[in-house]
DRENTORKOL-3810 file (N, C-alpha, C; in nm, 4 decimals):
REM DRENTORKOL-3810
@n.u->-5.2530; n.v->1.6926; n.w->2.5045; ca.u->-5.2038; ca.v->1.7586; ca.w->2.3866; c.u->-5.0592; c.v->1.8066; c.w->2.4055
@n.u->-5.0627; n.v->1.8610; n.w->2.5040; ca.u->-4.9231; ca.v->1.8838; ca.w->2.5235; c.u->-4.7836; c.v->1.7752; c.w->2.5697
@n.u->-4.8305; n.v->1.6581; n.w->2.6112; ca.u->-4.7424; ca.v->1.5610; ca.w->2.5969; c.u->-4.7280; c.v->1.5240; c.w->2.4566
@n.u->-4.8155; n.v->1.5413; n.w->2.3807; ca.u->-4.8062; ca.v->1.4973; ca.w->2.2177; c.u->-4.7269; c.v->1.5804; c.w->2.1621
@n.u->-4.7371; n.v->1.7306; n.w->2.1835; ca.u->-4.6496; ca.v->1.8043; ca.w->2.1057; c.u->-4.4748; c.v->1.7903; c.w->2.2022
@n.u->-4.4676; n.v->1.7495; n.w->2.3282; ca.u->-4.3196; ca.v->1.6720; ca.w->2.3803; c.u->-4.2473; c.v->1.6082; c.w->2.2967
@n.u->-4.3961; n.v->1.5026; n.w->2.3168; ca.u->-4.3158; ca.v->1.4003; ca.w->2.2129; c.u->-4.2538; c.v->1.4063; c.w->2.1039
@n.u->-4.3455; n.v->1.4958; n.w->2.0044; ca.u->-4.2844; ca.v->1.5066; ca.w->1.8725; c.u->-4.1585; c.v->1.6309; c.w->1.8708
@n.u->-4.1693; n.v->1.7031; n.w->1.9236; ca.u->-4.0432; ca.v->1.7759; ca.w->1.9761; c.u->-3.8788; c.v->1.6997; c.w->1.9996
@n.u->-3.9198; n.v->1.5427; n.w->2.0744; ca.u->-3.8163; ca.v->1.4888; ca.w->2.1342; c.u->-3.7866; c.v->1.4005; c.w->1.9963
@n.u->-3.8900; n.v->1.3743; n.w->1.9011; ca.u->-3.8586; ca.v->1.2459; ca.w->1.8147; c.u->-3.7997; c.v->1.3600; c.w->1.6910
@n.u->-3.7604; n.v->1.4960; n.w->1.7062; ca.u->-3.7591; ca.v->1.5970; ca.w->1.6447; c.u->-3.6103; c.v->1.5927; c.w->1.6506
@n.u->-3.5809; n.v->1.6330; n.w->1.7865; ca.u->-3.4396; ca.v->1.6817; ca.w->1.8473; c.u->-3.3685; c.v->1.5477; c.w->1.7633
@n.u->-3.4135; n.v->1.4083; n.w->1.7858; ca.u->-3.3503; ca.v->1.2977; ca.w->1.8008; c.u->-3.2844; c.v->1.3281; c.w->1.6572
@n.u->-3.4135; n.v->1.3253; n.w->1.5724; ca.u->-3.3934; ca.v->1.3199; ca.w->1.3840; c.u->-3.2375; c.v->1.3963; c.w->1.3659
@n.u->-3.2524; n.v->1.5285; n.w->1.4575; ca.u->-3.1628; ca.v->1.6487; ca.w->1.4156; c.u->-3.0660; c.v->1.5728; c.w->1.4308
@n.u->-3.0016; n.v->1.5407; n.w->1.5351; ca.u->-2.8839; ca.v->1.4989; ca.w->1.6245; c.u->-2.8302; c.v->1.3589; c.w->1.5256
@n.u->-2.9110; n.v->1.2804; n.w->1.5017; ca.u->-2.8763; ca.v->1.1775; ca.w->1.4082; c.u->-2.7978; c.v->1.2346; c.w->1.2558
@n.u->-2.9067; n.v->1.3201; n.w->1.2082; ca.u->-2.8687; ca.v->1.3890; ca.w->1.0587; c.u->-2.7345; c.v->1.4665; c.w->1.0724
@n.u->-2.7129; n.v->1.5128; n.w->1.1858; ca.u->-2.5962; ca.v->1.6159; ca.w->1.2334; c.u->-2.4659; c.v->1.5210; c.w->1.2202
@n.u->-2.5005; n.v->1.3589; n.w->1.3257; ca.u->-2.3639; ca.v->1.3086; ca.w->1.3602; c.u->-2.3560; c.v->1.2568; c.w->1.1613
@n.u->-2.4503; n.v->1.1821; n.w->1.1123; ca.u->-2.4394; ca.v->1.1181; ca.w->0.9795; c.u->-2.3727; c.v->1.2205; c.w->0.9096
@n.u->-2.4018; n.v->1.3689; n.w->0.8973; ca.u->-2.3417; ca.v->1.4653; ca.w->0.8392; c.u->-2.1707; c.v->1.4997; c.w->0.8446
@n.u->-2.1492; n.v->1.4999; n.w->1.0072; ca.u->-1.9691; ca.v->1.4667; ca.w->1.0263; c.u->-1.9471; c.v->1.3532; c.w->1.0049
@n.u->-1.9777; n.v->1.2350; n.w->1.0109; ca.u->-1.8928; ca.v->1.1253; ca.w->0.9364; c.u->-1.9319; c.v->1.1360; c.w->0.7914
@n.u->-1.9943; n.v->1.1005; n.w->0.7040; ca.u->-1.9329; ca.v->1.1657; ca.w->0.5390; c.u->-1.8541; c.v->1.2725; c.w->0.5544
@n.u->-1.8495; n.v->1.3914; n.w->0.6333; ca.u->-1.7219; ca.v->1.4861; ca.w->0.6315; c.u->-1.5870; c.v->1.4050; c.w->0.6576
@n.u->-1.5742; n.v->1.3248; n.w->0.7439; ca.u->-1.4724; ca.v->1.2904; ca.w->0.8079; c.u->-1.4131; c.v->1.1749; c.w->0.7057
@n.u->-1.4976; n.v->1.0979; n.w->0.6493; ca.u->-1.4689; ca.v->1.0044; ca.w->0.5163; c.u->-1.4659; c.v->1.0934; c.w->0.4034
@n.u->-1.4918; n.v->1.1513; n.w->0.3713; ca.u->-1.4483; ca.v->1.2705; ca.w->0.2259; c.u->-1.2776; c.v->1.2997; c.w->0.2754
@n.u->-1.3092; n.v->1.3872; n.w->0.4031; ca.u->-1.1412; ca.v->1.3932; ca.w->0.4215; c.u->-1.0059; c.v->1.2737; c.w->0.4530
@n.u->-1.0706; n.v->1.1720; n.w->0.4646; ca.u->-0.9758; ca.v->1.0090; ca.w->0.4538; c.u->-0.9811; c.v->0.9668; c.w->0.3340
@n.u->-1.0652; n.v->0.9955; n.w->0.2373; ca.u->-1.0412; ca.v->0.9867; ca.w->0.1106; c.u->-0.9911; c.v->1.0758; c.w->0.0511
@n.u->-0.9629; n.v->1.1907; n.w->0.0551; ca.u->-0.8830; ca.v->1.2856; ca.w->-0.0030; c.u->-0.7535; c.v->1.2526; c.w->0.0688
@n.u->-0.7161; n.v->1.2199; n.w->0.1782; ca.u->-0.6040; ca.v->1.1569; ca.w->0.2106; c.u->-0.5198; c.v->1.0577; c.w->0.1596
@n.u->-0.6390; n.v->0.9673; n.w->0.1339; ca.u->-0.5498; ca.v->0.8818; ca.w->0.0727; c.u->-0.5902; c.v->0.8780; c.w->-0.0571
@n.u->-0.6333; n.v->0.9396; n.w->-0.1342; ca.u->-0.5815; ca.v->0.9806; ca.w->-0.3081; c.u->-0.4533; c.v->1.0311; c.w->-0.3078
@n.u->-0.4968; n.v->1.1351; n.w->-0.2136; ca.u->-0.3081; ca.v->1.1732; ca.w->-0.2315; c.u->-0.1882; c.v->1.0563; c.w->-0.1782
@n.u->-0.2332; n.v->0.9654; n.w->-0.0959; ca.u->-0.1302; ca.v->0.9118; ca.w->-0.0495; c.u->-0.1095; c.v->0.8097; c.w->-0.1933
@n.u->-0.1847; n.v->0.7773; n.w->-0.2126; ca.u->-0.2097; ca.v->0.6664; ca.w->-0.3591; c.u->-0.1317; c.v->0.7384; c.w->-0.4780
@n.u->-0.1545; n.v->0.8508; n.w->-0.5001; ca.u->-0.0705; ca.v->0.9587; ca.w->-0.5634; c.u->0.0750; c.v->0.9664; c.w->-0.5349
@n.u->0.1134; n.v->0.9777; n.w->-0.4504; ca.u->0.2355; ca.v->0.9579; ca.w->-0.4062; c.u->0.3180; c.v->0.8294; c.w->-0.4643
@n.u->0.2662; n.v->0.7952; n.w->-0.3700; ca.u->0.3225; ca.v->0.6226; ca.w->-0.4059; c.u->0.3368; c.v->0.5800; c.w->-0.5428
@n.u->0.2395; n.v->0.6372; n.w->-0.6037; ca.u->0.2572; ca.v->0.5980; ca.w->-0.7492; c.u->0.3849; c.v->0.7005; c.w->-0.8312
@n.u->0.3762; n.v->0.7937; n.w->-0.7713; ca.u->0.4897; ca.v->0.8737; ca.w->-0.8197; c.u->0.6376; c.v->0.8200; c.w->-0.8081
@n.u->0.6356; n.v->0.7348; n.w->-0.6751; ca.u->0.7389; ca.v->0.6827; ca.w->-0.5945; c.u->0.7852; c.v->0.5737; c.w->-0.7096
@n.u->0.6791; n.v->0.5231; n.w->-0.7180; ca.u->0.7188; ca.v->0.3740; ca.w->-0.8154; c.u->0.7354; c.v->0.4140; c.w->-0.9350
@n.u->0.6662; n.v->0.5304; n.w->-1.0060; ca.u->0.7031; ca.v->0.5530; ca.w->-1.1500; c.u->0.8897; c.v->0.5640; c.w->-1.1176
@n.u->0.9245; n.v->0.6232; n.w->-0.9985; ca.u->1.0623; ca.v->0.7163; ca.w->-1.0192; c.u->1.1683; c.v->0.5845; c.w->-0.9866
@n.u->1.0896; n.v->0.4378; n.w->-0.9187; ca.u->1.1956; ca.v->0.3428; ca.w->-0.9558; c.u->1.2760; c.v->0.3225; c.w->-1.0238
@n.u->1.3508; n.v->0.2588; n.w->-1.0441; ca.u->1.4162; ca.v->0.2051; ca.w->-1.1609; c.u->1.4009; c.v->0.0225; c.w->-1.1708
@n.u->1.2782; n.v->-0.0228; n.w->-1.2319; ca.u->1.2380; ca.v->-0.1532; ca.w->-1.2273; c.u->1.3044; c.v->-0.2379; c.w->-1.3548
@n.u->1.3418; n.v->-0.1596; n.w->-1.4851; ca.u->1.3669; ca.v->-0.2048; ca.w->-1.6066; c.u->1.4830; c.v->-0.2862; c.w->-1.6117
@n.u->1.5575; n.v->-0.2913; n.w->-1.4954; ca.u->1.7014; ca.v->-0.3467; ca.w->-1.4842; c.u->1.6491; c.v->-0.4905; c.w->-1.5199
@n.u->1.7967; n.v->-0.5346; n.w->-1.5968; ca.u->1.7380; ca.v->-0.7066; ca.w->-1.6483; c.u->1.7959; c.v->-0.7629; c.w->-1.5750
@n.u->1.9048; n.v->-0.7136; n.w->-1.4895; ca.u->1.9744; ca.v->-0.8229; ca.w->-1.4665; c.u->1.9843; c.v->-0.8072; c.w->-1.3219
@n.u->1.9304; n.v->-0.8976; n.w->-1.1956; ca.u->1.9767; ca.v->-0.8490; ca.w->-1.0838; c.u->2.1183; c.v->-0.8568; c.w->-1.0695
@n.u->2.1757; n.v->-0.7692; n.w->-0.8997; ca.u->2.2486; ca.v->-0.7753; ca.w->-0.9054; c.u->2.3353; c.v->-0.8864; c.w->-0.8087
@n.u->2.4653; n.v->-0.9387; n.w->-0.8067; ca.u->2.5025; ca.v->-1.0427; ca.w->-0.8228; c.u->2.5295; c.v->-1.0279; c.w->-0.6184
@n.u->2.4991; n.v->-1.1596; n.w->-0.5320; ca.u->2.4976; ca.v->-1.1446; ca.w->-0.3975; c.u->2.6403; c.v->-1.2254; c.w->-0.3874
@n.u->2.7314; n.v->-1.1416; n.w->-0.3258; ca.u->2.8512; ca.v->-1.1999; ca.w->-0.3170; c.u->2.8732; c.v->-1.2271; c.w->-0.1372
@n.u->2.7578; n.v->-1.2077; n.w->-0.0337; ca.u->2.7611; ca.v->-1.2038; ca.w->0.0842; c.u->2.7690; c.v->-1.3326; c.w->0.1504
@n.u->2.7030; n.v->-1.4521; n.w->0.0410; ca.u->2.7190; ca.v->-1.5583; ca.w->0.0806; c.u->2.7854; c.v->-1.6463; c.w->0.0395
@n.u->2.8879; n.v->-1.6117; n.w->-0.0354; ca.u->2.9858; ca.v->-1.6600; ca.w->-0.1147; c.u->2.9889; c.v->-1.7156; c.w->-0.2349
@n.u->2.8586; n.v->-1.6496; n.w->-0.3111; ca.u->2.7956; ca.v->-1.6698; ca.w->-0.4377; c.u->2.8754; c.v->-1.7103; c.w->-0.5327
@n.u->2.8913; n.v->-1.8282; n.w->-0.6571; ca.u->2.9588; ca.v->-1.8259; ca.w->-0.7433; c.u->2.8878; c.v->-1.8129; c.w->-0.8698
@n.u->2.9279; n.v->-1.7081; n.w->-0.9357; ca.u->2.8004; ca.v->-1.7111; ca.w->-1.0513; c.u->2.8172; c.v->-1.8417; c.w->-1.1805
@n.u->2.7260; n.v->-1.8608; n.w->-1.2198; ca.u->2.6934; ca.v->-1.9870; ca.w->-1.2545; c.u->2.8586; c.v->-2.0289; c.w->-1.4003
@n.u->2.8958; n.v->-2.1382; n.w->-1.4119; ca.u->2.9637; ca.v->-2.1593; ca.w->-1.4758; c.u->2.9219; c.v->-2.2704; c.w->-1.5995
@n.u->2.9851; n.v->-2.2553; n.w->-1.7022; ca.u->2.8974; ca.v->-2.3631; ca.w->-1.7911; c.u->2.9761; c.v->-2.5246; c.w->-1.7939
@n.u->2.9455; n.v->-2.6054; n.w->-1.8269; ca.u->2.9912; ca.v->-2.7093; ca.w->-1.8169; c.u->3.1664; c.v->-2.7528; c.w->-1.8434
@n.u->3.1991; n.v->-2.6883; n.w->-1.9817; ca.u->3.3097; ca.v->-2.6607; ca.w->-2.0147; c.u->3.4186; c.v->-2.6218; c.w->-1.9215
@n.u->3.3542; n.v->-2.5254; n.w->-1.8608; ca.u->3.4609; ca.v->-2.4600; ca.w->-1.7532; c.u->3.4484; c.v->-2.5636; c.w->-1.6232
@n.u->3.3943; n.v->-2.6056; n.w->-1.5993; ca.u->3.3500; ca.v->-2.6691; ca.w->-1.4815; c.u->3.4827; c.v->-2.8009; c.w->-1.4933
@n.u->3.4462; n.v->-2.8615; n.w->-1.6658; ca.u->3.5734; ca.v->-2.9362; ca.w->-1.6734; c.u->3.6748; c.v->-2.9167; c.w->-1.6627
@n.u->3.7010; n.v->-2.8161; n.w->-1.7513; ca.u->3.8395; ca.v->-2.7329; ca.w->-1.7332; c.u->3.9116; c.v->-2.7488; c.w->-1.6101
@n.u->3.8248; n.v->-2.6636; n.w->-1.5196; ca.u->3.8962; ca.v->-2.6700; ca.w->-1.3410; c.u->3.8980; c.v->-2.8054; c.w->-1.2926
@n.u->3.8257; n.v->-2.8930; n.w->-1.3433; ca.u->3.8559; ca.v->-3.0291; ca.w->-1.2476; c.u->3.9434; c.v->-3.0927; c.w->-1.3052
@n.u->3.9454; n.v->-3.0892; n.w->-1.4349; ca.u->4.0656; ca.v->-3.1345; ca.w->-1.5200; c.u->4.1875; c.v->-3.0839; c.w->-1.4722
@n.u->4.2303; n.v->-2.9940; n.w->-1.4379; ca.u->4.3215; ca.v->-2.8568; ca.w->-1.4333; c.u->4.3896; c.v->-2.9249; c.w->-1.2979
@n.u->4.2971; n.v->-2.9429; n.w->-1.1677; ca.u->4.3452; ca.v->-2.9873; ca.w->-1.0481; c.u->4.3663; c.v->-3.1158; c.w->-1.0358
@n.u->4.3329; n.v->-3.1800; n.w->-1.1054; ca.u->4.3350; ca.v->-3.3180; ca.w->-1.1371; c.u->4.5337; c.v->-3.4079; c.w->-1.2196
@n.u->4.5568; n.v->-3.2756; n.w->-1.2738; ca.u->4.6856; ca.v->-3.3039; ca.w->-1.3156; c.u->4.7962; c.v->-3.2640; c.w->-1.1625
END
């Protein structure tokens, strides 16, 4: 009898110790999710405060960019060097 009541004592402790650790991890995931709401929060604040509406990028002159010319002109200059 008294190994029976051991036993259930030990399959007792076990239950606790399980329910205890399961109990700090949902704590520990509640607080990584409140983390990152706010971080998600943020970020979204970040991007509202962009400025995305621009139409027109802006022009890369680093690689010796020529912005586009229309045909007309294109003649023009070859015509032009050509005399």
């Amino acid at each position: 009898m008294l190994v029976l009541l051991m036993g259930i004592a030990g399959l007792l402790a076990v239950a606790y110790y399980r329910h205890q650790r399961l109990a700090d991890e949902t704590t520990d995931l509640r607080r990584n999710l409140t983390q990152q709401q706010g971080q998600i929060k943020t970020l979204q604040e970040r991007l509202q405060d962009c400025d995305t509406n621009s139409s027109e990028a802006p022009v890369d002159t680093s690689w010796g960019y020529v912005p586009k010319a229309d045909s007309l002109d294109v003649l023009r200059q070859v015509s032009w060097t050509m005399q």
